[in-house]
C-alpha positions as a LaTeX table, in Angstrom:
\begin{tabular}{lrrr}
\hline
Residue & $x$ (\AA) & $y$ (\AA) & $z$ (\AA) \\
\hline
Unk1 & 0.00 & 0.00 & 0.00 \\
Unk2 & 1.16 & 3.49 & $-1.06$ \\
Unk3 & $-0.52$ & 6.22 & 0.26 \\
Unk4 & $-0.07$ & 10.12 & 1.51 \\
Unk5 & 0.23 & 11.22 & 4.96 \\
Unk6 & $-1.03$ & 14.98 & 5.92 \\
Unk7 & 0.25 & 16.68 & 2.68 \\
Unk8 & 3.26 & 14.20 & 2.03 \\
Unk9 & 3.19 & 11.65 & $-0.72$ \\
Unk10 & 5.92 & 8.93 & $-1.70$ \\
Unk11 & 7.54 & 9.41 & $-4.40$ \\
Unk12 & 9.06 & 6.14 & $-5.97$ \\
Unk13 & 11.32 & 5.61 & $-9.11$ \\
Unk14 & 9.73 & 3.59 & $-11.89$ \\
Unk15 & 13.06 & 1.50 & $-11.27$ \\
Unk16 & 11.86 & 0.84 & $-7.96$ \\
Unk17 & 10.25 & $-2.74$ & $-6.58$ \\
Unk18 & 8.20 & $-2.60$ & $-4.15$ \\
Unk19 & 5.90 & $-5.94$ & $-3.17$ \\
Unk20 & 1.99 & $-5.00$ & $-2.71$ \\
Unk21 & 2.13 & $-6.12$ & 0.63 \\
Unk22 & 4.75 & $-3.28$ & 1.72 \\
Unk23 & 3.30 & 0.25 & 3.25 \\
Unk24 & 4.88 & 3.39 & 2.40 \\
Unk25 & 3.32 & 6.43 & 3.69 \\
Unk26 & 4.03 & 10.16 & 3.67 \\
Unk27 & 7.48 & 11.28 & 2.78 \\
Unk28 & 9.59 & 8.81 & 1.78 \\
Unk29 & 11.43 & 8.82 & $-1.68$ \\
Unk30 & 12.76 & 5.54 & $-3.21$ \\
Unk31 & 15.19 & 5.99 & $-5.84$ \\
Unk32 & 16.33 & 3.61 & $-9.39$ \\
Unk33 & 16.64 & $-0.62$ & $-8.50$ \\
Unk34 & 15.69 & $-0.29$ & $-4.71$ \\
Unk35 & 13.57 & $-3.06$ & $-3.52$ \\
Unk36 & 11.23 & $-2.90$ & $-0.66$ \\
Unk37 & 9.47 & $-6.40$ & 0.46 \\
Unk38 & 6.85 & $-7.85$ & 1.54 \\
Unk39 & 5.27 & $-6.17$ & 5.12 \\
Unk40 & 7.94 & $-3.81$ & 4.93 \\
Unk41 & 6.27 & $-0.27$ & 6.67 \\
Unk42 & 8.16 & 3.12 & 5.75 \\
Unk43 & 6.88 & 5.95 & 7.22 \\
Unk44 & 8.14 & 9.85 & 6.59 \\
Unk45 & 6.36 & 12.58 & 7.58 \\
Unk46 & 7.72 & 16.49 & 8.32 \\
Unk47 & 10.82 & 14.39 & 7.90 \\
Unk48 & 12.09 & 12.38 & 5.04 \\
Unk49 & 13.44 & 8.75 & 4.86 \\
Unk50 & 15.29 & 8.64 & 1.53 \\
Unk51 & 15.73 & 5.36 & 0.40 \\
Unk52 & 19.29 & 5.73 & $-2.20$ \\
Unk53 & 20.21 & 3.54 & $-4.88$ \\
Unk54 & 19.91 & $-0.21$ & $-5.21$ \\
Unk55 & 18.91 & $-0.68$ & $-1.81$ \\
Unk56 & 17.29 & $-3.67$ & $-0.17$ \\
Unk57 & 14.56 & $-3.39$ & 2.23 \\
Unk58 & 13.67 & $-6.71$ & 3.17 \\
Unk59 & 10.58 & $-8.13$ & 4.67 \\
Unk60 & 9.07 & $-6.81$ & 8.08 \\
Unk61 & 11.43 & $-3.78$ & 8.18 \\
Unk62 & 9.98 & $-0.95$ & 9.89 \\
Unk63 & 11.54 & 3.00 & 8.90 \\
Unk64 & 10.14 & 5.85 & 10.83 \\
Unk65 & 11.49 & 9.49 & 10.51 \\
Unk66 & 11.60 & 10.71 & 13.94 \\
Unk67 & 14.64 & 12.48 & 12.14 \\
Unk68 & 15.03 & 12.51 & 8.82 \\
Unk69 & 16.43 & 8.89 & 7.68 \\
Unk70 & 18.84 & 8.03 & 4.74 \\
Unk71 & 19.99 & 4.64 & 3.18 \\
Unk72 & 22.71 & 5.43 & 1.29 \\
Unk73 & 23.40 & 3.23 & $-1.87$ \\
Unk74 & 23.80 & $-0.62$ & $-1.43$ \\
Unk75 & 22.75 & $-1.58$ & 1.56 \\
Unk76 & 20.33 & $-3.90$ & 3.17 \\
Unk77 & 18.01 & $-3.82$ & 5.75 \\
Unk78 & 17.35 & $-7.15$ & 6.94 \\
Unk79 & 14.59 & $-8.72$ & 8.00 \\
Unk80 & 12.49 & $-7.40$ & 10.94 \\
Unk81 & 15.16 & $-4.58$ & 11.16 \\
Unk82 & 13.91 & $-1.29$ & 12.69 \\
Unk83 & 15.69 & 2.23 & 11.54 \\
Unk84 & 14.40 & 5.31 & 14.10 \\
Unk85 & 15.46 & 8.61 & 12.43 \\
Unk86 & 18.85 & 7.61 & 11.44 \\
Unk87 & 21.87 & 7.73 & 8.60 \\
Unk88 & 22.56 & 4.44 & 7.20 \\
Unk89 & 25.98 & 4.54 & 4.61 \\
Unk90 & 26.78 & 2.83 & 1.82 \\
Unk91 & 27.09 & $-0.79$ & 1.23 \\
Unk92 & 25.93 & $-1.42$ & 5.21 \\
Unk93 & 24.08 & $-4.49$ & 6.16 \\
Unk94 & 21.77 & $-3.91$ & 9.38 \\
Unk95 & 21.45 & $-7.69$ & 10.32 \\
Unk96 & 17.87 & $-9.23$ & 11.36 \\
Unk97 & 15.87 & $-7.71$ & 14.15 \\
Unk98 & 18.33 & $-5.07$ & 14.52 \\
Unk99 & 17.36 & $-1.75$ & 16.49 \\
Unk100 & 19.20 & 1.11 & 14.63 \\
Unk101 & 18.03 & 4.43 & 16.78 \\
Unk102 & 19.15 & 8.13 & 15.97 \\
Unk103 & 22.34 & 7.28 & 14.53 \\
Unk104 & 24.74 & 7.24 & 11.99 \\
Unk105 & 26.08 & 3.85 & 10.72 \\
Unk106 & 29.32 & 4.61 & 8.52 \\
Unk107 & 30.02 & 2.69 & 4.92 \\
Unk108 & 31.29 & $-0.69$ & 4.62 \\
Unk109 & 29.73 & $-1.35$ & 8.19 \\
Unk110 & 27.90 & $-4.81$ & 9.40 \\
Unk111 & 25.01 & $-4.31$ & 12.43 \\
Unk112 & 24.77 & $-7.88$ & 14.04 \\
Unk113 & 21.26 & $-9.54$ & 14.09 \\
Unk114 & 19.54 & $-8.49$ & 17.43 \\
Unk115 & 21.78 & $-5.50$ & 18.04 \\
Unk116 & 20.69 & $-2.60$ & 19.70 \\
Unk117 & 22.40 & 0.67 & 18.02 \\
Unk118 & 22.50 & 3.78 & 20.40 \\
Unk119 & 25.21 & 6.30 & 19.11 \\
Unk120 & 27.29 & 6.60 & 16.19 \\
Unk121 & 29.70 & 4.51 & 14.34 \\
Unk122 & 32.72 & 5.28 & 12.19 \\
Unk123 & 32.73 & 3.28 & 8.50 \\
Unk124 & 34.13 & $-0.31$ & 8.48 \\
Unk125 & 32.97 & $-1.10$ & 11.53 \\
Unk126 & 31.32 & $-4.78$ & 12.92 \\
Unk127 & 28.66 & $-4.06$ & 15.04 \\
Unk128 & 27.12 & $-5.96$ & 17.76 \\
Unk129 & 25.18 & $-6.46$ & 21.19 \\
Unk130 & 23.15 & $-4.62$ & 23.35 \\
Unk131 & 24.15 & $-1.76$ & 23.92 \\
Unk132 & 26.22 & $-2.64$ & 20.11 \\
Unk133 & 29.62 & $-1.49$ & 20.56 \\
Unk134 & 32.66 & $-2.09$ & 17.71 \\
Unk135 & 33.83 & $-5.43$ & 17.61 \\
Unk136 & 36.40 & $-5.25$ & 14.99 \\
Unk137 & 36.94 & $-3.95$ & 11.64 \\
Unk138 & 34.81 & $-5.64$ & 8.57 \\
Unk139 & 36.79 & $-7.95$ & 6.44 \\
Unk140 & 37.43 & $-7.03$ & 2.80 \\
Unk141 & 35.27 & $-10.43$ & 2.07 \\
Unk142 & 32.47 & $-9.61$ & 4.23 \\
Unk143 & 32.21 & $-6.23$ & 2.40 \\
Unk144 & 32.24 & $-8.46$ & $-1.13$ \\
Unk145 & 29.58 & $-10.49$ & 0.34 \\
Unk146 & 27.30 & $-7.74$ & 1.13 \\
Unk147 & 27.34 & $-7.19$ & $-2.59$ \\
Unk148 & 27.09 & $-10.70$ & $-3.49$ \\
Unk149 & 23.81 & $-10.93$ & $-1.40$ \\
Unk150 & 22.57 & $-7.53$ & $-2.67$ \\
Unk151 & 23.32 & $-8.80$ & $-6.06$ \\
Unk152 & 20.68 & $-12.13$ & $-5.26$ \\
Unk153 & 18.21 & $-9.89$ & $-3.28$ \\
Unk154 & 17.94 & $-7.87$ & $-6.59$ \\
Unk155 & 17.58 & $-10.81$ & $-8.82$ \\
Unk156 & 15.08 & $-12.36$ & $-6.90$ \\
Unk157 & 12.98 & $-9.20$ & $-6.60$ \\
Unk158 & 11.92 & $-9.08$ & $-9.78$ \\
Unk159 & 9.69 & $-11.99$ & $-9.02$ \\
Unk160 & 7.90 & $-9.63$ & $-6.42$ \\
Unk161 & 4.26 & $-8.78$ & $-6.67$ \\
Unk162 & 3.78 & $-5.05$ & $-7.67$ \\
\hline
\end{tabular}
């Protein structure tokens, strides 16, 4: 379901996928080859969430723009993921069930499933607990297999309902 919100409206790219089982309401923008899945809710409002490039929002994600939110180009929002008026950079993975809130997640990073995100991280940083805190830096072939997996999430989303 796409629909307005006061006097916002989405505005998605043609090049966009998003499942008919997805909400996006208000002001959110989607750019060219994003995907947004199944029971995925965005929701923008006097702020924006601005949904970059080629980015996966996968099933059950939930985006609210407390603050105004941005997924920068290539990353994926996993599964049951939440985002609360925050900055997601490029080529980040935000792991299942992750709580991302009022932050700024740097490229090349990796949010562990379950983690609870509370203040800011530099790029190239693995992510985890609760509170998450750095663990270590993100391998060069974890940062190739974010690709890899965007590159299958975008194949397979052309078999999406829209």
């Amino acid at each position: 379901m796409i629909r307005s919100f006061n006097k916002w409206k989405p505005c998605i790219s043609d090049k966009a996928i998003v499942d008919e089982l997805a909400v996006i309401i208000g002001n959110v923008i989607v750019h060219d080859l994003a995907s947004i899945w199944p029971c995925a809710m965005i929701r923008g409002g006097k702020n924006a969430v601005v949904i970059e490039k080629n980015v996966a929002i996968m099933d059950r994600a939930f985006i609210e723009a407390h603050k105004k939110v941005v997924v920068e180009e290539g990353s994926i929002i996993s599964h049951a993921a939440i985002l609360h008026g925050s900055k997601i950079g490029k080529n980040v993975l935000i792991g299942i069930g992750a709580i991302v809130l009022e932050v700024s997640i740097g490229d090349n990073s990796i949010v562990a499933a379950g983690s609870v995100v509370t203040k800011n991280f530099d790029k190239n940083s693995f992510i985890a607990g609760i509170p998450a805190r750095r663990i270590r830096e993100v391998k060069k072939e974890e940062k190739e297999k974010i690709k890899e997996t965007l590159k299958e999430i975008r194949e397979n989303a052309k078999y999406l309902s829209v």
